[in-house]
C-alpha positions as CSV (number, residue, x, y, z in Angstrom):
1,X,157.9,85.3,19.4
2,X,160.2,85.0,16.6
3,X,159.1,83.2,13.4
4,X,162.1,80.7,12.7
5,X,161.3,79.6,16.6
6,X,157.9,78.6,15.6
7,X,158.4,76.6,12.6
8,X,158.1,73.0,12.7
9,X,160.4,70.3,11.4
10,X,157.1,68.4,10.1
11,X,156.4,70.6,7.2
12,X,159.6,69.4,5.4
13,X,159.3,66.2,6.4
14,X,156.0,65.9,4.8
15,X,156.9,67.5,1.8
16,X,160.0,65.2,1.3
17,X,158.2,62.3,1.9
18,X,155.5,63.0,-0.5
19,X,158.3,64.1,-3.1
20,X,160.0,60.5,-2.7
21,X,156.7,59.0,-3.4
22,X,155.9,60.4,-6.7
23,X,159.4,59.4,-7.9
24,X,158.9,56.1,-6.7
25,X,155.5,55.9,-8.6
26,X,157.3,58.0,-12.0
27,X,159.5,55.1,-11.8
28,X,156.9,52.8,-11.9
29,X,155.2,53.8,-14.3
30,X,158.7,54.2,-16.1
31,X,159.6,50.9,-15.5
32,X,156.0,49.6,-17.1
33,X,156.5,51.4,-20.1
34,X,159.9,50.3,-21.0
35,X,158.3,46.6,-20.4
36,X,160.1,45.8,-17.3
37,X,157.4,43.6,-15.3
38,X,158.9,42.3,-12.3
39,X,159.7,45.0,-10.0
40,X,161.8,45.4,-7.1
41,X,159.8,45.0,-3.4
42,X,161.5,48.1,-2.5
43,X,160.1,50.2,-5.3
44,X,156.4,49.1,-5.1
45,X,157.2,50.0,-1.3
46,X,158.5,53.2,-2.2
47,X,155.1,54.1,-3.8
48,X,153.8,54.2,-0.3
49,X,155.9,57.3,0.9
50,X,153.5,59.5,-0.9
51,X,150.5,58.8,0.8
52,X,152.4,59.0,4.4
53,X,153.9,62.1,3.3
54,X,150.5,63.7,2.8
55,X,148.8,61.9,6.3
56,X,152.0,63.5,8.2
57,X,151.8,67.2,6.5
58,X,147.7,66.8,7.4
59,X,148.4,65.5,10.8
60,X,151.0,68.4,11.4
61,X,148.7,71.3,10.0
62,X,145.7,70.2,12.3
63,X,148.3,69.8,15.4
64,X,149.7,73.3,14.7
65,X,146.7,75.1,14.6
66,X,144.6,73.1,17.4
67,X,148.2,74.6,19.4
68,X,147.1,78.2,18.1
């Protein structure tokens, strides 16, 4: 069986999610240094992409190798 069939879409997806995050929390962080304290919901949600982005790419590894 050919490689490129095997590969999963969830690999990316973890890696961009997890990628998204740490802007988010850069910006934070950004944000609180320049003196800005009241920050958009969106951002402080944003911060939250980071931790789901490494839960998927976990979930995904232990699904594709419990498949074998």
């Amino acid at each position: 069986m050919d490689t490129a069939s095997r590969r999963s879409a969830v690999l990316p997806l973890a890696v961009g999610l997890f990628a998204a995050g740490l802007l988010a929390v850069l910006a934070v962080f950004a944000s609180f240094a320049a003196g800005v304290e009241n920050l958009p919901l969106w951002l402080n949600l944003a911060t939250l992409l980071a931790p789901a982005g490494l839960i998927v790419g976990v979930v995904g590894a232990v699904l594709r190798t419990r498949r074998g």
